[in-house]
N, C-alpha and C positions, 0 to 999 in steps of 0.2 A: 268597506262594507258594501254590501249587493245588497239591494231591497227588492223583493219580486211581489208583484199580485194581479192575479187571477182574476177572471171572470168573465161569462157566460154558460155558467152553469144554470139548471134547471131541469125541469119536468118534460119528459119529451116520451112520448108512446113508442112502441116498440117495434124498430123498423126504422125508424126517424135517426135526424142527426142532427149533432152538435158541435160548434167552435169553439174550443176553450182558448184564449187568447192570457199571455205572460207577458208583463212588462215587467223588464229591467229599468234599474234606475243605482245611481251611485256609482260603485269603482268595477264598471261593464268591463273594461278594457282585461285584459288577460281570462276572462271565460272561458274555458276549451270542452265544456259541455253542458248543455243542457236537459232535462230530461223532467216525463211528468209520472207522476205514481198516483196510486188511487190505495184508498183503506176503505172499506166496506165496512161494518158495523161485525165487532168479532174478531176479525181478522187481522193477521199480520199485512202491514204495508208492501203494496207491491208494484215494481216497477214496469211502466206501459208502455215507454217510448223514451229512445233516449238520439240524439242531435249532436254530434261533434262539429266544434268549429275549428280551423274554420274548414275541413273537410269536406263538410255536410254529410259525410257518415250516417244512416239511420242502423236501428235495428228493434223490433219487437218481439215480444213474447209471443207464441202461438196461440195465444186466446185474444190478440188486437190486431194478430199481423192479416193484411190485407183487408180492416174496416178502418184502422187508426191510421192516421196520418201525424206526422210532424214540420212544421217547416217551421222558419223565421223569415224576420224580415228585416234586413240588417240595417237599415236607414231609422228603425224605433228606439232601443231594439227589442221586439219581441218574437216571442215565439209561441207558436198554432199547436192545436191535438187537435186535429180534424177526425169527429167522427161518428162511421155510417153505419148503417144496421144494428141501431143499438138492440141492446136484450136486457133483460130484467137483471143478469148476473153483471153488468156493468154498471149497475147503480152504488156510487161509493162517493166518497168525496176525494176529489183530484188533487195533486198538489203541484206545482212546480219547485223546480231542485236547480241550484245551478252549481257549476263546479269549478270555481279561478283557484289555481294552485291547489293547497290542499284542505283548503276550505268549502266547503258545503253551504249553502243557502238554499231554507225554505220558503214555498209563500206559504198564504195563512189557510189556503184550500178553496174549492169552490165546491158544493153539490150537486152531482148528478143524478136524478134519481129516474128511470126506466119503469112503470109499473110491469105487473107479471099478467 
């Protein structure tokens, strides 16, 4: 079992930015990616940023790519969404995903919410 959670999420004006930071915790060892999603109120779940290890591979969507960031920090182990110029349509709750074999782990989410 992976256990993952989240947090620094919050309330941040538009333009500003945010650190969502993921701890792993449990059977880390075999991970071969990580990756963080957001659901907005409505909406299907959708993928922001996703981190191959041990790679470091990124890749984003074109509505993060060049504000979002991801990194890790493999001495934790966690992993970062760095991110700048927020907007009002980035307000969702995030989630971290990890991926050892073919098993899937969620966290529990974090709020971000951007007023308009």
């Amino acid at each position: 079992q992976v256990q993952l959670m989240e947090s620094g999420g919050g309330l941040v004006q538009p333009g500003g930015s945010l650190r969502l930071s993921c701890a792993a915790s449990g059977f880390t060892s075999g991970i071969y990616a990580m990756s963080w999603y957001r659901q907005a109120p409505g909406k299907e779940r959708e993928l922001v940023a996703t981190l191959t290890i041990p790679s470091g591979y990124t890749n984003y969507p074109d509505s993060v790519k060049g504000r979002f960031t991801i990194s890790r920090d493999n001495a934790k182990p966690t992993v970062y969404l760095q991110m700048n110029s927020l907007k009002s349509e980035d307000t969702a709750v995030y989630y971290c995903h990890a991926q050892r074999g073919s098993l899937g782990y969620w966290g529990q989410g974090t709020q971000v919410t951007v007023p308009s």
